[in-house]
N, C-alpha and C positions, 0 to 999 in steps of 0.2 A: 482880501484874503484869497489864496492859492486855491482853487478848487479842489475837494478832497479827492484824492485818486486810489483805490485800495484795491487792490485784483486778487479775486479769491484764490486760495490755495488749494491745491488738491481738489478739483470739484467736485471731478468726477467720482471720484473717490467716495469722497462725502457722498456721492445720490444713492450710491451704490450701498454704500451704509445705512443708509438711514432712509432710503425706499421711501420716499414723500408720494402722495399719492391723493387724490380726492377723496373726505371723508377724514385725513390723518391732519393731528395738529402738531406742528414742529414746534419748538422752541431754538434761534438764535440767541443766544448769551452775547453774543460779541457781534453787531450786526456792521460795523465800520462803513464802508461805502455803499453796503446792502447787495454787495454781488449772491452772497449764499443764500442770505434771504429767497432774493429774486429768482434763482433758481428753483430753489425747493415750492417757493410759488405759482411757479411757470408749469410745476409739474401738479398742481392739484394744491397743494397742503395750503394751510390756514397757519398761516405762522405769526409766530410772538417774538418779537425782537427786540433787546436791549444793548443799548450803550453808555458810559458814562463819559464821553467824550459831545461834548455840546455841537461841536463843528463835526462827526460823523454824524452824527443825530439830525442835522440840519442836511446832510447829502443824501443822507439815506431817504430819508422822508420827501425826498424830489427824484431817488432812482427809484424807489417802489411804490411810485404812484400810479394809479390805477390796479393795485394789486393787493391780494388778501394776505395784508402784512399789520398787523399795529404793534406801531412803534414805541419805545419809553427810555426816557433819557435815567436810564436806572443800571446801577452794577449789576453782574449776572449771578452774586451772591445774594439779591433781591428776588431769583426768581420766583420763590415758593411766593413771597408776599404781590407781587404782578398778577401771579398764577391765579388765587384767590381772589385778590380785586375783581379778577376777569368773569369768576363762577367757575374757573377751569381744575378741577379736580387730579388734573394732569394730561401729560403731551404723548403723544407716540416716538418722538425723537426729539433732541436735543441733539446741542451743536454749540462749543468754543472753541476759536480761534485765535489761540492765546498773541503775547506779545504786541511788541510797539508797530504799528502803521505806517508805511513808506510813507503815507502824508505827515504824520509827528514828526518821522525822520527830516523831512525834507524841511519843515519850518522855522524856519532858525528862532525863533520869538517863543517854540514852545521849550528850549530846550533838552532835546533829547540826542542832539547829535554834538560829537565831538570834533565836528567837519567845520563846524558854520558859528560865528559868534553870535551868541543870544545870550540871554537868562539864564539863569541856572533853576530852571521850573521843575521842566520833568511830568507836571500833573497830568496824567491823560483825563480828570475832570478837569472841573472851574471852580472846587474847593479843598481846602487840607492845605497841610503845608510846603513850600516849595522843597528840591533841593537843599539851593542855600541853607534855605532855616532851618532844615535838619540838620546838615554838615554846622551850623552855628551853634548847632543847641547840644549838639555826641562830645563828647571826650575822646581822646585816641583810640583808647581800648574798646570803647562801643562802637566808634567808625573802623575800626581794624577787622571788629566781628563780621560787619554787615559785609565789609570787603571781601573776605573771607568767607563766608557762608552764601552768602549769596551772587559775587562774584567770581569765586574759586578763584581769587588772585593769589600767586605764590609771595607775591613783594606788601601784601594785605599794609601787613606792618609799619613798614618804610612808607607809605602811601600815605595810610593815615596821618603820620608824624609830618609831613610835606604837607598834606593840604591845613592839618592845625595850623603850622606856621605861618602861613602864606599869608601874607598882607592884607589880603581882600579876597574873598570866596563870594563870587556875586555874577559874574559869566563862565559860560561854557567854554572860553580858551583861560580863564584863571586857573577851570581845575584839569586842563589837559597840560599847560603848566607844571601844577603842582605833583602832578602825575610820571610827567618825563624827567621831573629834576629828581624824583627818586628812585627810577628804574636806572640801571646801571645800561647804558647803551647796547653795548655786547648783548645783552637781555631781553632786547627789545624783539615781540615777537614780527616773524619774518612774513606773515598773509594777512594779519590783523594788527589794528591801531593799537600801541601799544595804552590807549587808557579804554579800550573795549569792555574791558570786565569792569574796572570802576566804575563807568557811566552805566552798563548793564545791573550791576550791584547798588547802589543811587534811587535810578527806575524799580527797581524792584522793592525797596524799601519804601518809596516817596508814595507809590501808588500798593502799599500793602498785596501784592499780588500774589504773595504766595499761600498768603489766609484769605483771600478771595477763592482758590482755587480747591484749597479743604473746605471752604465752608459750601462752595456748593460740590465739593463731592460728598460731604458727608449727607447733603438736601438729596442727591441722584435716587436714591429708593422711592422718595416721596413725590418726587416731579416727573417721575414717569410711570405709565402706565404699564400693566400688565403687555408682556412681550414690548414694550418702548425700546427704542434705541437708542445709544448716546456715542455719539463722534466726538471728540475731542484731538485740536491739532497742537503740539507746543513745538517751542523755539530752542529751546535749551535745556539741559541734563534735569536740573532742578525740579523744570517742572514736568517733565518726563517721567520721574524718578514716581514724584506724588502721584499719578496719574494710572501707574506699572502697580505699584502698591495697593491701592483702592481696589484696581480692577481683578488684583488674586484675591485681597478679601472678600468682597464680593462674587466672586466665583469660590468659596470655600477652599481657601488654599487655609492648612492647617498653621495655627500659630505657638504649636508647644513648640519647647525647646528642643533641638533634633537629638539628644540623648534620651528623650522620654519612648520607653519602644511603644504608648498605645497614645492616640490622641485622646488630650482630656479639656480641649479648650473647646468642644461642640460647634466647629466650624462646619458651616453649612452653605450649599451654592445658593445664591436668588437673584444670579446675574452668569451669564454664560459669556467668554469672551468672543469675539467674532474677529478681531486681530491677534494670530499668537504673538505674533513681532510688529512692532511699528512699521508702518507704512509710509512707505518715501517719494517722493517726488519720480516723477520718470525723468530720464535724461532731457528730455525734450523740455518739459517744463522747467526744469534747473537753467537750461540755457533762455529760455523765451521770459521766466522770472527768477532771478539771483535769489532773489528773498525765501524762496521754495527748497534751498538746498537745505537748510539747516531744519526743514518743519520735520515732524514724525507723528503721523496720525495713529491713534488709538481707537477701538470700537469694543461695545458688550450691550448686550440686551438683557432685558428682565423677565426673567420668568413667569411664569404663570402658576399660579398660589398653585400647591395640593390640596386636593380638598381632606377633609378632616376625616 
């Protein structure tokens, strides 16, 4: 197998966020080839890393050796339960790095890419169901949703109705395939592979990741500690979206309805944002990592209780 190669994003970004330091305990949620980990190591912190990817798990755990990392081959919606195995009552900072890994990308056998003929897997674990078996087991109207909701493809419809039909749904050029015989060519977009959002909406379904990412924002109170920090990078609008949301509730962004003239829903801060806008890659890094143009990093820290 290919050696896993992952190159952190935004690092610098991240240090700057999340201020690791001897004495602080970070949390990586998403530790891929252990570049961030390593970092945040390098400067002091005692970090807790998880991944659900078996072959990151196996890289990481030979890049951060010798170093105050441990590691657990565990989704980052496990952390509360890690955290506690640990005795750790909570972290000073946390850190996800959402999205698929140029190593997924590049491996045709797991796949995730629409370049290379594999599988139609998709698992970034070693359990759950493939692709295939979900595109086997939806109906049009249920694969047209996922298309749709989680691909934001305009052609959802048409999409869905091509890959039902299609003789065999079992490799990654069946459904790029079934994908080009239903977009009308004229249509086909002109900087991107015209089945990007399919295969992106698939991934996202296949590996539940958009309820991996509420379920640990809804944990973020509990996994961090008083003034704790939380970095979080995504890839795409979706998870951007849930990420933008959280972080005004959590800073008491009022929730009545905006004809109401007094708030009556007692929204309160117990998180300050420390990004007002997403934070982007610099030019320099877009041109030295491709993968960086589309990230947009978010940060907010937790307050310190009032006392009574």
């Amino acid at each position: 197998m290919a050696e896993f190669s992952h190159r952190p994003v935004l690092l610098a970004e991240v240090l700057e966020l999340l201020a690791p330091a001897p004495g602080k305990v970070m949390l990586d949620g998403t530790a891929g080839g252990g570049g961030h980990a390593r970092a945040l190591a390098e400067r002091g912190a005692s970090v807790v890393a998880l991944d659900r990817d078996p072959a990151a798990v196996r890289a990481a755990r030979e890049a951060l050796r010798g170093f105050d990392v441990r590691l657990f081959e565990r989704r980052y919606s496990e952390a509360p339960s890690v955290l506690r195995e640990l005795g750790l009552a909570g972290v000073d900072g946390a850190l996800l790095d959402l999205g698929v890994s140029s190593h997924q990308l590049d491996l045709p056998e797991r796949g995730f890419s629409f370049r290379a003929q594999g599988p139609l897997d998709m698992r970034m674990g070693s359990t759950g169901e493939t692709a295939a078996e979900l595109v086997a087991q939806l109906d049009a109207l249920e694969l047209e949703r996922i298309l749709r909701d989680f691909g934001e493809e305009p052609f959802a419809r048409r999409i869905a109705r091509s890959i039902k039909a299609a003789p065999r749904m079992e490799a990654t050029g069946d459904l790029v395939r079934a994908v080009e015989a239903a977009v009308p060519r004229a249509r086909w977009p002109r900087h991107v592979h015209v089945a990007t959002r399919t295969f992106q909406a698939l991934r996202i379904a296949v590996n539940r990741e958009l309820e991996e990412l509420e379920a640990f924002l809804g944990e973020l109170p509990s996994i961090l500690r008083p003034l704790g920090r939380a970095a979080i990078i995504s890839f795409h609008s979706l998870e951007d979206r849930l990420v933008k949301r959280r972080m005004a509730e959590l800073a008491g962004a009022c929730r009545c309805p905006p004809d109401l003239p007094v708030c009556a829903c007692g929204a309160e801060a117990t998180f300050r944002l420390l990004t007002r806008k997403a934070v982007q890659a610099s030019e320099r890094e877009q041109a030295e990592n491709p993968r960086a143009r589309s990230a947009r990093l978010r940060g907010f820290e937790k307050l310190e209780r009032k006392a009574a």
